[in-house]
Backbone bond lengths (Angstrom), bond angles and torsions (degrees), N, CA, C in turn:
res aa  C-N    CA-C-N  psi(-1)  N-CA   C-N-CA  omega(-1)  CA-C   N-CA-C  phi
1 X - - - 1.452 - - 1.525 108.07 -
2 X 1.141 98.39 113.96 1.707 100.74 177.18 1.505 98.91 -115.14
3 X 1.659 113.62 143.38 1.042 129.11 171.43 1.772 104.68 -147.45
4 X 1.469 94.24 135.78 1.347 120.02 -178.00 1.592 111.71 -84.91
5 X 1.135 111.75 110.10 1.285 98.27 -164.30 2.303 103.04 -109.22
6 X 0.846 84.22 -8.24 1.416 105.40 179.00 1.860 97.67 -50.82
7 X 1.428 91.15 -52.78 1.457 100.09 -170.66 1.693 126.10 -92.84
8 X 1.162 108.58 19.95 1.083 139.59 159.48 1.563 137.33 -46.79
9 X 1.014 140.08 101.04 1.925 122.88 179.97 1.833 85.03 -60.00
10 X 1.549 93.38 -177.73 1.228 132.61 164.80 1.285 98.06 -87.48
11 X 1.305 152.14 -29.32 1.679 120.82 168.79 1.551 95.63 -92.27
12 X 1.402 153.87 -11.80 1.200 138.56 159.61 1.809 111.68 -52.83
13 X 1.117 96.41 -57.91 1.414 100.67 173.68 1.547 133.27 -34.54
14 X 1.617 104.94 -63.15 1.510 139.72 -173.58 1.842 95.00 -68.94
15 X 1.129 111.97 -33.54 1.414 115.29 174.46 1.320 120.65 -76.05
16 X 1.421 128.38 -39.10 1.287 152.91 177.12 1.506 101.64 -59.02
17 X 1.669 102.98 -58.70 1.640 96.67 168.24 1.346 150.89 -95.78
18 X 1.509 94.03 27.76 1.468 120.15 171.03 1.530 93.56 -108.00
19 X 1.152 166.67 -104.34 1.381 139.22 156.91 0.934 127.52 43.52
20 X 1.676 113.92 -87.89 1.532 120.93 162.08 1.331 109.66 -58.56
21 X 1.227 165.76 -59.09 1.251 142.66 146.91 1.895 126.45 0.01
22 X 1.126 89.43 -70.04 1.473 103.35 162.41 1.901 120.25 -48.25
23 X 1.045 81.35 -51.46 1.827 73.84 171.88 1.234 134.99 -86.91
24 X 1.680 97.13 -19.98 1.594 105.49 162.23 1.445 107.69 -64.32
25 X 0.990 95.26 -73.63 2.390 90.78 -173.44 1.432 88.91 -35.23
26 X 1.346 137.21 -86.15 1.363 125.58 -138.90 1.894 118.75 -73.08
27 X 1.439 79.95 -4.19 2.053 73.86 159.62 1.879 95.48 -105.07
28 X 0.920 138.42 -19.60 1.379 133.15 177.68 1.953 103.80 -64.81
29 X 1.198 124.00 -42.64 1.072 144.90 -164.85 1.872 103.58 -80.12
30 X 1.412 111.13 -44.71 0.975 131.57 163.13 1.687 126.44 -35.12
31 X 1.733 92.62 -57.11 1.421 120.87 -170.25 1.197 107.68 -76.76
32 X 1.692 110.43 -27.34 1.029 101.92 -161.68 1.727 110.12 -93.20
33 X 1.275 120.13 -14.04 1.418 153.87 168.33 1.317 89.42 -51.03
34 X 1.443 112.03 -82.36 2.094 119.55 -165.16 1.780 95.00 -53.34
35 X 1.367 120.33 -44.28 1.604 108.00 -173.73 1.511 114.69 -66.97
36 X 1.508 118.99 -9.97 1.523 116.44 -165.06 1.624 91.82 -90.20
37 X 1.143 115.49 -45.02 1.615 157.02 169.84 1.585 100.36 -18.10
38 X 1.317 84.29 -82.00 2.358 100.39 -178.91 1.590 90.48 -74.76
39 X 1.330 138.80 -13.50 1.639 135.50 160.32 1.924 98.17 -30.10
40 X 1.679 59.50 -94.58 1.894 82.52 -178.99 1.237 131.24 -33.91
41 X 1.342 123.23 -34.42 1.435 151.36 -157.33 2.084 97.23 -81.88
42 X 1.574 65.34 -51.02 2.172 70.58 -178.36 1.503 115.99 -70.01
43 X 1.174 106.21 -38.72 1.774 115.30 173.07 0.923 102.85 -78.99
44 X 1.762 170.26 -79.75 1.315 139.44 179.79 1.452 120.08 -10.58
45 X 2.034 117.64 -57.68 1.184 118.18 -164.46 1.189 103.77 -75.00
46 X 1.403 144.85 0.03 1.611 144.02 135.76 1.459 113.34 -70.83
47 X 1.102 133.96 -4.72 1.385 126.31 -175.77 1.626 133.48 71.22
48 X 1.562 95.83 32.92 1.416 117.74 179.83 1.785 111.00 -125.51
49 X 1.208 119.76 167.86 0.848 127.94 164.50 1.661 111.86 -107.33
50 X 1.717 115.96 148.43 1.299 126.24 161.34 1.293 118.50 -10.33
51 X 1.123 116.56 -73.34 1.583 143.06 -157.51 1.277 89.91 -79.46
52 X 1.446 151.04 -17.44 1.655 137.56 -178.06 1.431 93.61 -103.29
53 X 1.564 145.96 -19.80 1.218 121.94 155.35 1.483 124.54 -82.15
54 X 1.195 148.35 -16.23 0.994 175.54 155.08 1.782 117.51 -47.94
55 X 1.278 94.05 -38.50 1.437 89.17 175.62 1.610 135.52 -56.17
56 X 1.407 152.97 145.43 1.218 140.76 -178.79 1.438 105.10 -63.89
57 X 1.514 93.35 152.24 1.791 101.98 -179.10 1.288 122.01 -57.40
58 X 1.334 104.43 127.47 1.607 114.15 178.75 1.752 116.34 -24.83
59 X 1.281 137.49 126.74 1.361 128.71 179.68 1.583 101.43 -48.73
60 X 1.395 126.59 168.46 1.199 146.93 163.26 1.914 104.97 -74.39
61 X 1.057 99.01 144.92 1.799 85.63 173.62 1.803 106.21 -96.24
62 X 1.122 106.60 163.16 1.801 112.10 179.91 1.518 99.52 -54.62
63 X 1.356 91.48 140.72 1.602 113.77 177.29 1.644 99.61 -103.11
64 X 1.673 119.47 139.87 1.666 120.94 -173.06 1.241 75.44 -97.07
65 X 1.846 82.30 155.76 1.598 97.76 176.42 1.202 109.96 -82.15
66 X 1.651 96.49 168.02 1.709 108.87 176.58 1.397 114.81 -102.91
67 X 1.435 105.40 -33.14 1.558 107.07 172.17 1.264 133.00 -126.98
68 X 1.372 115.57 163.04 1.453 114.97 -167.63 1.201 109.04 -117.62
69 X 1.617 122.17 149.94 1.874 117.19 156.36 1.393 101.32 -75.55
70 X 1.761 126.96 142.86 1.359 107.69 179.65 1.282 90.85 -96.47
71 X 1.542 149.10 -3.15 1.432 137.25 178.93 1.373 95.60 -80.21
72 X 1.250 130.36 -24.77 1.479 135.78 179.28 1.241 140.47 -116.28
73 X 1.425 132.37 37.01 1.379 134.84 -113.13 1.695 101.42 -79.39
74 X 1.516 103.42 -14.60 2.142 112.68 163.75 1.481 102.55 -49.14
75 X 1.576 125.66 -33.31 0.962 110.16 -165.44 1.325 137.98 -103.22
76 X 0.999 133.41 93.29 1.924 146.23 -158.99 1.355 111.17 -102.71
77 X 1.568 98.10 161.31 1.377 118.46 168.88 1.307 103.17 -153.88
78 X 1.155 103.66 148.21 1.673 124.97 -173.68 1.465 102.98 -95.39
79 X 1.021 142.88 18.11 1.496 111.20 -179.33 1.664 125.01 111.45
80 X 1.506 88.19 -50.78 1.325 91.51 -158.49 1.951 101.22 -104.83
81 X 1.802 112.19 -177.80 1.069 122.42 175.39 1.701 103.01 41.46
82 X 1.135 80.63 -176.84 1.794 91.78 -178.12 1.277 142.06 -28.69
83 X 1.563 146.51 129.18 1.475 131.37 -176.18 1.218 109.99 -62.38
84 X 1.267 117.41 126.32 1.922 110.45 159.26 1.524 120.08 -60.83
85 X 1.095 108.00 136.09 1.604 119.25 175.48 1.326 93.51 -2.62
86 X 1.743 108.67 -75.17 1.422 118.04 -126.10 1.461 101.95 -91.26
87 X 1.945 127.07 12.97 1.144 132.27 169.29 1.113 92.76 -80.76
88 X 1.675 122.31 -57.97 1.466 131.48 -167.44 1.361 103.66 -27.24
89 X 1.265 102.78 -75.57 1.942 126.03 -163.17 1.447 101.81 -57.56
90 X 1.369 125.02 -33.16 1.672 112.55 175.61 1.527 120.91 -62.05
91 X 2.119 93.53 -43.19 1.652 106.35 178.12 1.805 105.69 -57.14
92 X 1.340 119.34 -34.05 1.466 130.83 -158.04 1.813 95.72 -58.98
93 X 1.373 106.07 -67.31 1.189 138.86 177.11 1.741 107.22 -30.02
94 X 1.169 105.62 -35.64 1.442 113.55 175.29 2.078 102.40 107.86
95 X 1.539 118.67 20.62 1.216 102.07 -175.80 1.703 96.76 -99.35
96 X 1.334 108.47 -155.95 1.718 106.76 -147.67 1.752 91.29 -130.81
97 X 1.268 130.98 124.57 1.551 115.38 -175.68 1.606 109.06 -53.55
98 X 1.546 108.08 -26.29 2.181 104.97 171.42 1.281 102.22 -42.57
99 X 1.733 132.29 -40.81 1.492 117.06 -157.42 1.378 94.88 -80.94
100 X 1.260 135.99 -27.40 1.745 127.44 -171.05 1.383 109.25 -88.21
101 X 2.078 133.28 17.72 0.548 123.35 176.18 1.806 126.61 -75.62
102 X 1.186 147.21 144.00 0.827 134.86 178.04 1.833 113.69 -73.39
């Protein structure tokens, strides 16, 4: 397909590439149809469906804490993410996180 584009108006043109626009999305849309397509196709022949690989990762289950405030013994931390205040101020104090172990 040869097209002269030299010889073209400006609404031949602007038209030409609304067209090609058009056929790009709908073979992109296309592709993306046949790829969801052999998706599915492959997870059946494991004995799953789409939607059971796809899903977000299982939550984590609650982690028990490891430590305690002993002025507060409601108050714990597991370990993880950030120190609570009141680990801070024990470490500050000069104690050892072993003593806030539960």
């Amino acid at each position: 397909m040869s097209i002269e584009l030299d010889a073209m108006s400006l609404r031949e043109l602007r038209d030409l590439r609304n067209k090609l626009d058009r056929a790009i999305s709908t073979f992109e849309d296309r592709r993306k149809r046949e790829a969801l397509a052999a998706a599915e196709s492959a997870a059946r022949e494991f004995g799953f469906n789409l939607a059971d690989l796809t899903t977000a990762k299982p939550a984590r289950g609650k982690v028990a804490p490891k430590y305690a405030n002993p002025a507060a013994p409601e108050q714990t931390w597991t370990g993880r993410g950030r120190k609570p205040r009141w680990i801070q101020e024990a470490l500050d104090t000069g104690r050892k996180l072993e003593d806030l172990e539960i």
